[in-house]
C-alpha positions as CSV (number, residue, x, y, z in Angstrom):
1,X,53.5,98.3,89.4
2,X,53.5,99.1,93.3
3,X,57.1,99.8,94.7
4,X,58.9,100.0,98.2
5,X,60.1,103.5,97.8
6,X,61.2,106.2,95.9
7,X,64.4,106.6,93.9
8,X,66.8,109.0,96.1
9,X,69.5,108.8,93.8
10,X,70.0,111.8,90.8
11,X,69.0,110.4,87.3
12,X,72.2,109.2,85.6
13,X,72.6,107.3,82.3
14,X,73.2,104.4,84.2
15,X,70.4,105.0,87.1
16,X,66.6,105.6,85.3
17,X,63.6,106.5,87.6
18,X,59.9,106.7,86.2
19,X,57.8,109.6,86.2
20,X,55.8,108.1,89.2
21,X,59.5,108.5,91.3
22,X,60.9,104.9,91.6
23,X,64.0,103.4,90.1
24,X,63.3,101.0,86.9
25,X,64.5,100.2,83.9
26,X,61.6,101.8,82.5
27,X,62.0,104.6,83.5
28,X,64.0,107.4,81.8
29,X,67.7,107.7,82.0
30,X,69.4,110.9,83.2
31,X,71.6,113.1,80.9
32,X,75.0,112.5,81.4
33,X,77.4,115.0,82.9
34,X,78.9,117.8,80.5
35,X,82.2,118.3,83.0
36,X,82.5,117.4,86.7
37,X,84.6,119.8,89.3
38,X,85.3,117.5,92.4
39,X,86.8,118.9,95.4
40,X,88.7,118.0,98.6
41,X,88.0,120.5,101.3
42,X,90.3,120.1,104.7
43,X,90.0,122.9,107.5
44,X,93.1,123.3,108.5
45,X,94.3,125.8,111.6
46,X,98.1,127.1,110.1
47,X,100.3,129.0,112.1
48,X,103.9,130.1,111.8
49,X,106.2,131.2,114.6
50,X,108.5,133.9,114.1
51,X,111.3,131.2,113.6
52,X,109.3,129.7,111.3
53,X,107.8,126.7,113.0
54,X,105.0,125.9,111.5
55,X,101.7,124.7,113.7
56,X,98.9,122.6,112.0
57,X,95.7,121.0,113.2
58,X,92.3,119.5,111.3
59,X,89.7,122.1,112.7
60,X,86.6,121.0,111.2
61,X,85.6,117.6,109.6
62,X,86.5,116.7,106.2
63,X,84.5,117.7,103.7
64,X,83.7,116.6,99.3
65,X,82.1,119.3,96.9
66,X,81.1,118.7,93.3
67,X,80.0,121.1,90.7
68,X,78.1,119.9,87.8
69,X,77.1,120.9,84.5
70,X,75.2,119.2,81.9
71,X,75.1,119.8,77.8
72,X,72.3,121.8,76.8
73,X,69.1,119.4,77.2
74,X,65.4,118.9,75.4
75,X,62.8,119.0,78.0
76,X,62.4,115.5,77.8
77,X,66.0,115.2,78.7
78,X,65.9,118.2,81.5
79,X,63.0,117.4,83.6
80,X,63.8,113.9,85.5
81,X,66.5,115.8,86.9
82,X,65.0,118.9,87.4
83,X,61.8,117.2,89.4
84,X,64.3,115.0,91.1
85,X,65.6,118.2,92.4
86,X,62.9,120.2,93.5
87,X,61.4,117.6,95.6
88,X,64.4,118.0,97.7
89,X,63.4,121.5,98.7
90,X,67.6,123.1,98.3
91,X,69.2,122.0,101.2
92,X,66.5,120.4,103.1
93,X,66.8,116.9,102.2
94,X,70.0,114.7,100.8
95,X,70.2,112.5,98.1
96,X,72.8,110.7,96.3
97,X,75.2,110.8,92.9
98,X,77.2,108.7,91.5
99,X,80.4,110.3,89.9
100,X,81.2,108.4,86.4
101,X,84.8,109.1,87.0
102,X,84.8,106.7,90.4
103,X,82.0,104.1,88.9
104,X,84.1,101.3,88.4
105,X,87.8,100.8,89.4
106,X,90.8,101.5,87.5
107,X,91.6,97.6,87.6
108,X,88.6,95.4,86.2
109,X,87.8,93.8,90.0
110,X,85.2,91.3,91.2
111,X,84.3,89.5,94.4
112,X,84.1,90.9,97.7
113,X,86.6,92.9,99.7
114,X,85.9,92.7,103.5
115,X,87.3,95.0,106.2
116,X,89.8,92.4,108.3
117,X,89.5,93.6,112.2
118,X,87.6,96.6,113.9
119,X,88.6,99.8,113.0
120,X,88.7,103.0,114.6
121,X,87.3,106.5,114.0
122,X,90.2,108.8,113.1
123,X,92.1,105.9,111.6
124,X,94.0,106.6,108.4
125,X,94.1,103.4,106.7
126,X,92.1,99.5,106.9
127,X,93.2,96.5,106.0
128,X,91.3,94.7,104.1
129,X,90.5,90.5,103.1
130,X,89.4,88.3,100.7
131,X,92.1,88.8,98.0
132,X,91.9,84.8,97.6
133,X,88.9,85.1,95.2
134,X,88.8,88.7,94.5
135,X,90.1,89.0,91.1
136,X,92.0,92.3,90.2
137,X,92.0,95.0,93.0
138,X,92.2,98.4,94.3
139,X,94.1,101.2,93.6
140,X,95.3,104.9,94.3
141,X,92.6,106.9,93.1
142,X,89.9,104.6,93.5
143,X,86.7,105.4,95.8
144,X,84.8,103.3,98.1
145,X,81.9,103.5,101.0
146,X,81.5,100.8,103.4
147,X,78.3,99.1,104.5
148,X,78.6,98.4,107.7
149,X,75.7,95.9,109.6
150,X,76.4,97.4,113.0
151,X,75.9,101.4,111.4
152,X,73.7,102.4,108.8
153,X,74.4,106.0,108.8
154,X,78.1,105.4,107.8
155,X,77.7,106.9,104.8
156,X,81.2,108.8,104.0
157,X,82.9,108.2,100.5
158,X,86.9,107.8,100.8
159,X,89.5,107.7,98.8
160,X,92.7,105.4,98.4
161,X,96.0,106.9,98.3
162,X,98.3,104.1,99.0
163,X,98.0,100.0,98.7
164,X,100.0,97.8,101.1
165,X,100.4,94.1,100.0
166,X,102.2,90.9,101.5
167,X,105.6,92.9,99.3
168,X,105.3,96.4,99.2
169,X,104.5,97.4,103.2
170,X,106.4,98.8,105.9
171,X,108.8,96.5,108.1
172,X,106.5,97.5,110.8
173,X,103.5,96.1,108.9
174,X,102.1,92.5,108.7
175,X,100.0,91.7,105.8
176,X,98.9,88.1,104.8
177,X,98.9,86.7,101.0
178,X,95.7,87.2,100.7
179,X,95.2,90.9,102.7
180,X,96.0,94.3,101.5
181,X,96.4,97.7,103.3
182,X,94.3,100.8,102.3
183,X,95.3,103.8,103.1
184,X,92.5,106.5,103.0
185,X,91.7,110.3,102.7
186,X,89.7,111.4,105.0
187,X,90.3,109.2,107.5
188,X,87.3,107.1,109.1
189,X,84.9,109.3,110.3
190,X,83.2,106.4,112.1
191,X,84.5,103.3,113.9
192,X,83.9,100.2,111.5
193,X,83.0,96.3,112.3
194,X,85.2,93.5,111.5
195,X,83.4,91.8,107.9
196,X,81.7,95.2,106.8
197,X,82.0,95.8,102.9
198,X,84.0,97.6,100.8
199,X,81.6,99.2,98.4
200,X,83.2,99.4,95.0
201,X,81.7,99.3,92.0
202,X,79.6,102.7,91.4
203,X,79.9,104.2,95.5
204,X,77.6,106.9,96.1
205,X,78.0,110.0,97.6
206,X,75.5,111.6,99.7
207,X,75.0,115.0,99.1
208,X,72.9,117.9,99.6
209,X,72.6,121.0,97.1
210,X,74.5,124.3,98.4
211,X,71.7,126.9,97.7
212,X,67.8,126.7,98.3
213,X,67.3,128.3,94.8
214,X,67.1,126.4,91.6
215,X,67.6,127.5,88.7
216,X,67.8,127.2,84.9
217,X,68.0,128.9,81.8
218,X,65.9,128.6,78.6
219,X,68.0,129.5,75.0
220,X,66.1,130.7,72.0
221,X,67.2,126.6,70.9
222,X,64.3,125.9,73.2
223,X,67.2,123.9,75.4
224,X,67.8,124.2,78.6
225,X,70.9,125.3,80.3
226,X,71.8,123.7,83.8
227,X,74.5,123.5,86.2
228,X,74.6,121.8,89.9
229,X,76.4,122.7,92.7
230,X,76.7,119.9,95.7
231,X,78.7,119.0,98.8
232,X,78.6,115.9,100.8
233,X,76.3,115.4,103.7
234,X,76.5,113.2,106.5
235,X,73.4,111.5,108.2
């Protein structure tokens, strides 16, 4: 069957690409993930006067890495990924992952959640709509993108740290019934619409790989051995 394009997302158990490179359910189903190392990187310019002022300041954008390793695999199991990989040349061309850890929220939540008003690149928290027919919600921890109509290359992954309702908010803060207050790490890297989405349920991050060498190795099991170092990649 003829397809629009090919899969640019890495072969999960819950994301199966054919051997002729599109997504589709049947095709074959990545391996699943053995551990996951996720990290948080921040430049950060620190000084400290001789009375012991202390002088901070974001120097460089911030940034996600994620290690990955996978159980020892047949070759069936170890080549979807493997050929997934090597088309991307190293770090010549991104892709996506999806980390099980952040695939669904940490509260059972349907409907759709809708930034409420522009915001602003650099802005450390959104609020957000739509809480009149979205059943459950949000919470610390969870991780979201937003699709925005007016920018397709917002492609950043954050994080929620804090969750302002109509109750729990600062005096200073005016949230309706039916609103709620995200606050975010990083903040925005990009301004957002009024309306865009909030991207839930299984966000993507876009990565590229950190080296231009892949490699694996091969046990006297006849099963391969494989680990995969990432960190995110903005368009």
């Amino acid at each position: 069957m003829a397809f629009s394009s090919f899969a640019n997302r890495l072969p999960d158990p819950n994301y199966k690409i054919t051997e002729s490179g599109n997504n589709s359910s049947s095709g074959l189903a990545g391996p699943g993930f053995k551990t996951v190392k996720f990290s948080s990187e921040q430049p950060t310019s620190f000084s400290r006067t001789n009375s012991g002022r202390v002088i901070t300041r974001a120097i460089v954008g911030h940034n996600w890495k994620i290690n990955i390793t996978y159980n020892p695999m047949t070759r069936d199991q170890f080549e979807p990924v493997y050929s997934f990989l090597l088309e991307k040349r190293g770090r010549l061309k991104p892709f996506f992952v999806a980390l099980p850890q952040y695939s669904s929220s940490r509260t059972t939540t349907s409907g759709t959640i809708s930034v409420d008003g522009a915001a602003s690149a650099g802005a450390t928290n959104i609020k957000v709509d739509g809480f009149g027919s979205v059943t459950g919600g949000l919470r610390p921890g969870d991780m979201f993108t937003i699709t925005d109509s007016n920018n397709s290359n917002h492609k950043k992954i954050y994080q929620i740290t804090r969750v302002a309702d109509n109750t729990n908010r600062l005096t200073t803060d005016t949230i309706a019934t039916d609103e709620r207050r995200y606050y975010i790490t990083p903040p925005l890297e990009k301004d957002v619409s009024n309306n865009s989405t909030i991207q839930y349920s299984e966000p993507l991050v876009r990565v590229v790989q950190t080296a231009d060498i892949q490699e694996y190795s091969l046990g006297t099991n006849n099963l391969y051995s494989f680990a995969l170092n990432l960190e995110e990649a903005q368009p």
